[in-house]
N, C-alpha and C positions, 0 to 999 in steps of 0.2 A: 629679184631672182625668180627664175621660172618658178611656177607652184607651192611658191614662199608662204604666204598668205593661205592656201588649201592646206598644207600640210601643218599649218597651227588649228584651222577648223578639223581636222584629221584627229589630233591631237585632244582636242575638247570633245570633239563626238568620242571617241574612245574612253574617254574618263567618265563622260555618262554610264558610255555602256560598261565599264566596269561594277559601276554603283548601282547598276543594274541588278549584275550579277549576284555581288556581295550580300542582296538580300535574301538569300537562301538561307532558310534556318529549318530545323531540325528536319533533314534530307542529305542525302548523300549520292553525288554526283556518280553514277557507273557506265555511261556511256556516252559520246559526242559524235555528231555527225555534224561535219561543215560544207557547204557549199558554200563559194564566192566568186561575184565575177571579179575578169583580172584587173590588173590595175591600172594607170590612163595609160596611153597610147595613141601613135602616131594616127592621122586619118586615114584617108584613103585615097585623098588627092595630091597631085604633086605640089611641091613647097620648096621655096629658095634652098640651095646647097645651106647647110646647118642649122638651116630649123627644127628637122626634129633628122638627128646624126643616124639614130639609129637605121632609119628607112619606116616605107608606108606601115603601117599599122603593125609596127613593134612597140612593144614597152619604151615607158620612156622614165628615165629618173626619179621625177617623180609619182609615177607609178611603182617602182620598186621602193620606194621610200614608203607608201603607200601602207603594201603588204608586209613588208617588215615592222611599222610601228604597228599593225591589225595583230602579227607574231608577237611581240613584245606584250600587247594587253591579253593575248589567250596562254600568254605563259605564266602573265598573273593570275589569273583566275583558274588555270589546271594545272599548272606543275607545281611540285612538292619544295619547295625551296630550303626547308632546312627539315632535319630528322626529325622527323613523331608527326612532320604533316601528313592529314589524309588527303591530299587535295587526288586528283584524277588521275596523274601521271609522274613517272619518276620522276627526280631532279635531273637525273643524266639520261640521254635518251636512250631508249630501251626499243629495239624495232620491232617484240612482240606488239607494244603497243598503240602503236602507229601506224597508218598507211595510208596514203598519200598518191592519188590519182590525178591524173588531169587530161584534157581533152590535146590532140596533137598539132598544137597553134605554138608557136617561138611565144609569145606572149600569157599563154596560162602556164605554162611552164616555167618560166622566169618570175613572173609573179608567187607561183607556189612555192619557189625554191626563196626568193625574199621573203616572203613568212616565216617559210623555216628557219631561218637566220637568226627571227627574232623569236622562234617560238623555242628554238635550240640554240645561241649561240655559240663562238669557239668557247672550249675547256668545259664545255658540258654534254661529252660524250663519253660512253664507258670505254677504256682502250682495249679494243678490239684488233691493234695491230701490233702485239708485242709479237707473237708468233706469226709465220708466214707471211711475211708483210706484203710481198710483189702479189698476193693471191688476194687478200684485203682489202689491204689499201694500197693499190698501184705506184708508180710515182708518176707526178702529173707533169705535166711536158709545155711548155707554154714559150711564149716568143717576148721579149724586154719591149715595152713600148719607145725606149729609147734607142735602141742599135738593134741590130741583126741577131745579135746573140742569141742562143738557146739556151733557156735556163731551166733546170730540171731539179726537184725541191718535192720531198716527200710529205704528200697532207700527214702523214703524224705529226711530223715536226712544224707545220702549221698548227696544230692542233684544231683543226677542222675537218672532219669525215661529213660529207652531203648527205642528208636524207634524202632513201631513193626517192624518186617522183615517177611514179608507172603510167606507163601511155600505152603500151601494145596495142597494137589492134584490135585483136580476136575479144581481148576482154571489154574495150568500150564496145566493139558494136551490139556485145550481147547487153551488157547495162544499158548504157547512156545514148547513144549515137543513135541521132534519126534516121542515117542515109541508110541504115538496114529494115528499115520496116516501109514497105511497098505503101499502103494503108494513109502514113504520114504527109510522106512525100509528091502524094496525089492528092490530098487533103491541100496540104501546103500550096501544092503549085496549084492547083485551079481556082484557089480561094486569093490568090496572090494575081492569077488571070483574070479574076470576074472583078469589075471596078464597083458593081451595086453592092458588094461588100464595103466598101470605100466610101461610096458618096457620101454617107450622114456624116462619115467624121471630116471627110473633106471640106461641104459645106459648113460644118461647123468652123472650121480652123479657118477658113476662105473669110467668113466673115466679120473676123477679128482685126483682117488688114497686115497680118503676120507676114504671110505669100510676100505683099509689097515690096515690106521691108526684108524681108532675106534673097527675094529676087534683085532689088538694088544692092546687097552688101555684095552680092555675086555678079553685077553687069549681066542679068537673066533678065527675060520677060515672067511676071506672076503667071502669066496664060497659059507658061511651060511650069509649073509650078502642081503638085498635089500631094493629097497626103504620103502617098509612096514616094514621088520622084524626093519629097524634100529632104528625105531621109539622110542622107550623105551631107549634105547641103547644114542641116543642125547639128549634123555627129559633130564638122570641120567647126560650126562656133563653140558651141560646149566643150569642145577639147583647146580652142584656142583661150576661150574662156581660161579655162581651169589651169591650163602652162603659162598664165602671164601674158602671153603672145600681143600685140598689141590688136585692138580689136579691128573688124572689118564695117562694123557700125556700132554704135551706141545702143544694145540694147539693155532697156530697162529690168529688173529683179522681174518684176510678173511679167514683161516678157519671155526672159529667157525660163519664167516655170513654164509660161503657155511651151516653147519649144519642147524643154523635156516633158510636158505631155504628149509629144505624138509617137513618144517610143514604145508604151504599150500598143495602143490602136496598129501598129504596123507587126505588133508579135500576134497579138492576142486573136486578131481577125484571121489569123492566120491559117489555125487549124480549129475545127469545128468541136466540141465538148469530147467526141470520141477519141482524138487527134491528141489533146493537151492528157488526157486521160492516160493514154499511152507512154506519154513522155513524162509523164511525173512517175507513172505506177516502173518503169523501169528502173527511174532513182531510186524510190522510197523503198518498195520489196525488200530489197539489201538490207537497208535500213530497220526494217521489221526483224527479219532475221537476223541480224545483229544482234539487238536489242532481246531479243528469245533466246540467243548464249549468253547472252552477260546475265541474264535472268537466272538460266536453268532450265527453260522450257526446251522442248523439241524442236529442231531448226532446221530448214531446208540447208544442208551443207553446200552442196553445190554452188549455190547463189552467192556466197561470202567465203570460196574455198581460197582466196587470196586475202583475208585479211579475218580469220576466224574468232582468234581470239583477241583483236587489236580492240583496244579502248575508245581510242581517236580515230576516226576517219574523215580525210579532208579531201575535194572535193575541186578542182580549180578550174570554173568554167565561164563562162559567158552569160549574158542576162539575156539571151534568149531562154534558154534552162531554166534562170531563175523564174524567170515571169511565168511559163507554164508550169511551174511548181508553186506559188503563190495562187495563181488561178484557181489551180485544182483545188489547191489547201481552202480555198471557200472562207478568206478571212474575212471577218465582220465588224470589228472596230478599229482600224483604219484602215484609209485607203492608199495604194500604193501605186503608186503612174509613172515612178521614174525609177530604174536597178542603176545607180551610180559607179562608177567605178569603185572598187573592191570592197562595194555593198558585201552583205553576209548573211546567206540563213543558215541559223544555229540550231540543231535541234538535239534537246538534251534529254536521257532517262534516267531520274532519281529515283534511289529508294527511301522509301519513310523509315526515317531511326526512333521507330518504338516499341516498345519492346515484344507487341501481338506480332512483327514484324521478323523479328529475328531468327534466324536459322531456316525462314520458309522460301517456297518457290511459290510465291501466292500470287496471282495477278492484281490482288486491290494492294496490295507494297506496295505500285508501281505508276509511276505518273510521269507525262512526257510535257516537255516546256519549249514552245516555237517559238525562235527570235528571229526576227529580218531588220538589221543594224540594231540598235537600240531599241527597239520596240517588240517585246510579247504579243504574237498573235493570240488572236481568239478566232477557233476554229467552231464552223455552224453546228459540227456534229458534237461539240463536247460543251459539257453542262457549265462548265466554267473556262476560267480562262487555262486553267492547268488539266489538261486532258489526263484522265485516267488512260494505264495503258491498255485497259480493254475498248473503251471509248476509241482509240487511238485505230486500233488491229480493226474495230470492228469498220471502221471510218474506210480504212484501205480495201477490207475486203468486201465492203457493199458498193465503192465507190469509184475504186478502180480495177485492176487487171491483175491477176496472177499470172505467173512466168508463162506458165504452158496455153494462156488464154491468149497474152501476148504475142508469143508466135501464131499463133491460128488466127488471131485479127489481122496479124500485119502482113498474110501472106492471103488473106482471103482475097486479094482483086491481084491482077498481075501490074506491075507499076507501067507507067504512062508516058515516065520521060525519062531521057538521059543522065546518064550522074552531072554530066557538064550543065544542061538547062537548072537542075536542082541546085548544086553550087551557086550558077549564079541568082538563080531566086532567090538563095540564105545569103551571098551577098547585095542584095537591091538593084541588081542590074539589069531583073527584069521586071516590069510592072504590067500593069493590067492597060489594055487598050480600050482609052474610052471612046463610045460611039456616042452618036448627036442626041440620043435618049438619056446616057447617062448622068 
């Protein structure tokens, strides 16, 4: 069975990170912030009629299977299961305390709405449609996979209402979205044009003998092979890899790590320290601010006017994102070279339950915990591995960008190239031309 075998390794990695979790003692969980990217998905090249049904680079089974068991382990470790728990979040969902973003891809949407499946599922919602139901909850309208028929079936009597998943425009491009900051995008593309960016890790990879072997599983010459072009070329084994798919060559475990090493080298080289600065300091801000209401401190409203008083905020994006948010974060006790399909950075703020503690708005109560899968970061700027939240604040605001800094960087040069050339740079279709020097 496709992704048989993954989704038991799915399954283990999640029990770790559960017992992760569970070692939290005398603290008290007050806010979550998640990002993840989505979960597997089709490549990008064509493939026999039902190999992957869905089409190019949509979600695939198990990818939703993926982000639904990833739902199922953050509904043990936050939601209240039975009365007198204090855990993070009701038992039934409550949408003051949730909010729920994603970038506008059929695949981070679908992945996010499989999480929430398992982080909500049916009959653990408060009913919200006894009163005015067509205003509500609509009735959903759907076609019988067997006949013609229309068949029309109201989600209460499902007993499932969707948690929204917000895409708008207006709001990612001010958060999240590179394609609005000029600064990036020229950063991005000329750093993706120039190949002396490139050479050392090309040579590097060139001379492992890797080229060879992925040039023969594809009927390529290695000569047309580099660290850019091969990019599509390792997405198609790693995903063939991971669905079962039968393979295209034999490659061996430290092989296929050598492969997932070249997914950093092709983000990271990307944009230059100012560049990843930018694209992390857009995520995190929120994040800050958040975390300054759940407190009691003073908080830029504006920044978080969609999700102000929400506990959980989740995040459903791509491992471009993630990698420049790992970057910036300057972790120091491990290293990370591959963001997996519906990898996860968690970042959580606890309050200390003692008793110099209670009733205050103190900033040393406060201490923030970074996870990317099962593993706690250790960040350079904080003294341990548990950042205090002033360590934390202080980390953002010497090290990246505040909002109004943000626009005045990213509008200080006028951009360079078309939205279409950009596109296809963030999709690999264009690389760097090498000359006889390179």
């Amino acid at each position: 069975m496709p992704g048989y075998r993954n989704n038991i390794k799915m399954v283990l990695w999640l029990g770790r990170f559960l017992i992760l979790y569970l070692a939290v003692v005398q603290s008290k969980i007050i806010f979550v912030n998640e990002v993840s990217r989505h979960g597997s998905r089709a490549p990008f090249g064509d493939y026999p009629e039902g190999v992957f049904p869905n089409g190019k680079q949509m979600l695939t089974a198990s990818g939703m299977r993926q982000h639904y068991l990833l739902g199922q382990q953050l509904r043990a470790m936050y939601v209240s299961e039975r009365d007198g728990d204090e855990k993070l979040l009701s038992k039934e969902y409550n949408p003051e305390e949730i909010y729920v973003k994603s970038t506008q891809m059929p695949r981070t949407i679908q992945s996010a709405y499989s999480q929430l499946l398992g982080l909500y599922p049916r009959k653990t919602y408060l009913n919200q449609c006894d009163i005015q139901i067509e205003e509500k909850c609509p009735s959903l309208r759907s076609q019988s996979p067997f006949d013609e028929d229309i068949i029309y079936s109201d989600l209460a009597q499902m007993d499932y209402h969707p948690i929204p998943v917000h895409n708008e425009d207006g709001y990612l491009e001010e958060i999240v979205h590179i394609k609005s900051c000029n600064y990036i995008i020229n950063s991005y593309m000329n750093r993706t044009l120039d190949f002396s960016y490139w050479k050392e890790e090309d040579d590097k990879y060139r001379k492992t003998g890797i080229y060879d072997k992925i040039a023969q599983a594809f009927n390529k010459s290695s000569k047309d092979i580099d660290i850019q072009t091969v990019f599509h070329l390792i997405d198609a084994i790693l995903i063939e890899n991971f669905e079962g798919i039968p393979p295209r060559a034999n490659f061996t475990t430290e092989e296929i790590n050598l492969l997932k090493g070249t997914q950093r080298p092709n983000y990271v080289l990307k944009l230059d320290y100012k560049g990843k600065a930018l694209v992390a300091s857009r995520f995190l801000n929120p994040v800050l601010e958040a975390m300054k209401a759940r407190i009691g401190l003073p908080y830029n409203k504006i920044s978080i006017k969609n999700f102000e008083k929400a506990k959980f905020v989740y995040f459903s994006s791509h491992d471009l994102h993630m990698t420049m948010i790992i970057s910036f974060l300057n972790v120091t006790n491990i290293e990370i070279d591959y963001i997996s399909f519906a990898s996860v950075i968690i970042i959580e703020l606890h309050q200390h339950e003692k008793e110099s503690c209670y009733g205050l708005v103190d900033k040393t109560c406060f201490y923030v915990r970074i996870f990317f899968d099962n593993d706690q970061l250790k960040l350079n700027d904080c003294k341990s591995i548990d950042c205090t939240f002033k360590e934390f604040e202080t980390f953002l605001k010497d090290k990246g960008y505040p909002p109004d800094m943000i626009d005045k960087e990213c509008t200080s040069e006028p951009v360079m190239y078309t939205r279409e050339e950009f596109d296809n740079g963030l999709s690999g279709y264009i690389t760097a031309r090498k000359t006889n020097n390179s």
